[in-house]
DOVEX-524989 format. One record per residue: residue number from 1; x, y, z of N, C-alpha, C in turn. Coordinates in pm, whole numbers, plus 50000, padded with zeros to 5 digits. Example, Ala and Ser with C-alpha at 12.3 -4.5 7.8 and 13.67 -1.06 7.14 Angstrom:
2
seq nu nv nw cau cav caw cu cv cw
1 51319 49431 50780 51230 49550 50780 51320 49670 50780
2 51285 49775 50708 51367 49894 50714 51290 50003 50787
***
This chain:
91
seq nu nv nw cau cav caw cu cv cw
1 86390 33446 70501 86345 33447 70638 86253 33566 70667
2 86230 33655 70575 86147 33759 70615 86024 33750 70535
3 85945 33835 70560 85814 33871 70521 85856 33929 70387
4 85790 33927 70227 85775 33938 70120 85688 34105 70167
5 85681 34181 70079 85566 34298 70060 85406 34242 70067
6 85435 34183 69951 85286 34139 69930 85267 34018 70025
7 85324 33937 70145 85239 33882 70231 85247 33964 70359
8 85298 34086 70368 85274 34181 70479 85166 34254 70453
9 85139 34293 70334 85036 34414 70289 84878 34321 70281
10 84919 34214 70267 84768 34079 70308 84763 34072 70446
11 84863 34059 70505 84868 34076 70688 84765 34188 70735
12 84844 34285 70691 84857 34448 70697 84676 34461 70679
13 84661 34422 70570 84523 34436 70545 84384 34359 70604
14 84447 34240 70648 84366 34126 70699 84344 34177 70879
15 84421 34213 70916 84457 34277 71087 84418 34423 71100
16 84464 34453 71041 84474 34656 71039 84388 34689 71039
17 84322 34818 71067 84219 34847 71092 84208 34926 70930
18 84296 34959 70861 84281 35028 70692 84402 34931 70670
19 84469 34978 70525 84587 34903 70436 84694 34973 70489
20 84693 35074 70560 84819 35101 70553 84854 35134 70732
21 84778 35070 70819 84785 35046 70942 84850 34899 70991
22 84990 34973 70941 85106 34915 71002 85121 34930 71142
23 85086 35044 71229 85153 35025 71434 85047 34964 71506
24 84915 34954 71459 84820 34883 71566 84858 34789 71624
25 84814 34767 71757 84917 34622 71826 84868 34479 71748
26 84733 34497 71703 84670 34343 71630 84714 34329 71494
27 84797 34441 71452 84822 34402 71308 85038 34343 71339
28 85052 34430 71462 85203 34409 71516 85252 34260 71550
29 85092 34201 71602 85087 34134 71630 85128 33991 71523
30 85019 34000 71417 85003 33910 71364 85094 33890 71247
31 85207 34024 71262 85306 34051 71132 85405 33907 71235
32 85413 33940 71348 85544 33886 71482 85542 33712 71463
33 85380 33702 71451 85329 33621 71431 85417 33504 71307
34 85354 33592 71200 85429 33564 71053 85548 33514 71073
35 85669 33627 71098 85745 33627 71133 85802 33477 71206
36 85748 33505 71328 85805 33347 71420 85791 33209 71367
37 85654 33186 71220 85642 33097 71219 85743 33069 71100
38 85806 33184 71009 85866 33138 70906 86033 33103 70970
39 86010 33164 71083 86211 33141 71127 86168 32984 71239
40 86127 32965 71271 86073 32840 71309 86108 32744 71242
41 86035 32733 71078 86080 32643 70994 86227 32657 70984
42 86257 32722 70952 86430 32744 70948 86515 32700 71017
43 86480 32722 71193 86561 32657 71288 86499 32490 71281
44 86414 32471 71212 86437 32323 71218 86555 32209 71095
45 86575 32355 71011 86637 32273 70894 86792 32353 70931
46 86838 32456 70976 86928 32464 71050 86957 32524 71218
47 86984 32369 71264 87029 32367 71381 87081 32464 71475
48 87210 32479 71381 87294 32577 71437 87345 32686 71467
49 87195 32757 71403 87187 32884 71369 87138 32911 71507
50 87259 32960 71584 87214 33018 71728 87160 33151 71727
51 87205 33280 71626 87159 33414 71618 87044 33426 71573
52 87008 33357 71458 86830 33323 71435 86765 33291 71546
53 86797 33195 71614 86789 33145 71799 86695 33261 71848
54 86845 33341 71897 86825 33438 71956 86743 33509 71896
55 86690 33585 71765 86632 33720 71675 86482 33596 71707
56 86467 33491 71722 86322 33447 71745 86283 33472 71882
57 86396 33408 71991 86329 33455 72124 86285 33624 72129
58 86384 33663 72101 86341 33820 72081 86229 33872 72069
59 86159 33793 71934 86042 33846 71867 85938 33765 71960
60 85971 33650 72010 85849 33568 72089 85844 33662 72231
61 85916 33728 72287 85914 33786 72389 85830 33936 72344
62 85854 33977 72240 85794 34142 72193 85643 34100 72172
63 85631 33955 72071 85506 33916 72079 85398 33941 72244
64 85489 33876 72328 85397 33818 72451 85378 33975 72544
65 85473 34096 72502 85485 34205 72537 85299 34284 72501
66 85316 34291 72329 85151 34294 72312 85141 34234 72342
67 85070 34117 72304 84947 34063 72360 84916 34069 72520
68 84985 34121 72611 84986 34130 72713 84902 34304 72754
69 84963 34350 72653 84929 34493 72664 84782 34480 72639
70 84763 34437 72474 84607 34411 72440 84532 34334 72543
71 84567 34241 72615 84518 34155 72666 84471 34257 72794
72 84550 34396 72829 84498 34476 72945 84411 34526 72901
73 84417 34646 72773 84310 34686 72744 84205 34604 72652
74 84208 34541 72611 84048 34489 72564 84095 34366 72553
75 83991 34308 72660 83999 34121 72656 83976 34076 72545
76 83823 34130 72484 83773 34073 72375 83857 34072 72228
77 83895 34176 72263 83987 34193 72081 84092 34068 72104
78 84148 34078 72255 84293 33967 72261 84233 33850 72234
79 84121 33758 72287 84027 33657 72291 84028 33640 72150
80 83978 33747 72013 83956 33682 71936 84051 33697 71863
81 84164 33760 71842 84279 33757 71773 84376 33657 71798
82 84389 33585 71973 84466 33384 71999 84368 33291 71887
83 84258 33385 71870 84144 33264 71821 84191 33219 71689
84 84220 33379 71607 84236 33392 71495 84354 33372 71421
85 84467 33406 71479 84608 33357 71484 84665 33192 71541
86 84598 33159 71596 84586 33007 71629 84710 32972 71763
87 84740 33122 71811 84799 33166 71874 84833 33023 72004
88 84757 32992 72104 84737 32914 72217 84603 32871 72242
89 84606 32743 72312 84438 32723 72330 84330 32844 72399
90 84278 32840 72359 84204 32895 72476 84088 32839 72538
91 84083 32832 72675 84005 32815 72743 83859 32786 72780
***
């Protein structure tokens, strides 16, 4: 259910502004990202995993926390990072 090294450090590198710019909110972002979509699959193959449940709303709420933040300070970076993450339509 988690992120491997080597598909964080491709994250890490693909988002980040260097390789080892792990706290930027667009690289925080797109790790949360990762993240939600691999426990996603999971809650579809188990049901009943209510604490996974919960550890996803969590992370979908920290998600919408940045992007909210980014989304104050620079439209454009938020604009093209939904674009790039495939995040929500946009407009």
């Amino acid at each position: 259910m988690t992120i491997n090294l080597k598909n964080k450090a491709e994250i890490v590198k693909k988002y980040g502004k260097n390789e080892q710019d792990t706290g930027s909110v667009e690289t925080q972002i797109a790790l949360l990202t990762e993240k939600i979509s691999e426990l996603t699959e999971h809650l579809k193959l188990n049901k009943k995993d209510f604490q996974g449940r919960r550890g996803l709303l969590m992370m979908v709420g920290r998600r919408k926390r940045l992007l909210s933040y980014l989304k104050d300070r620079n439209l454009e970076e938020y604009r093209a990072l939904i674009a790039k993450l495939n995040i929500r339509e946009t407009k």
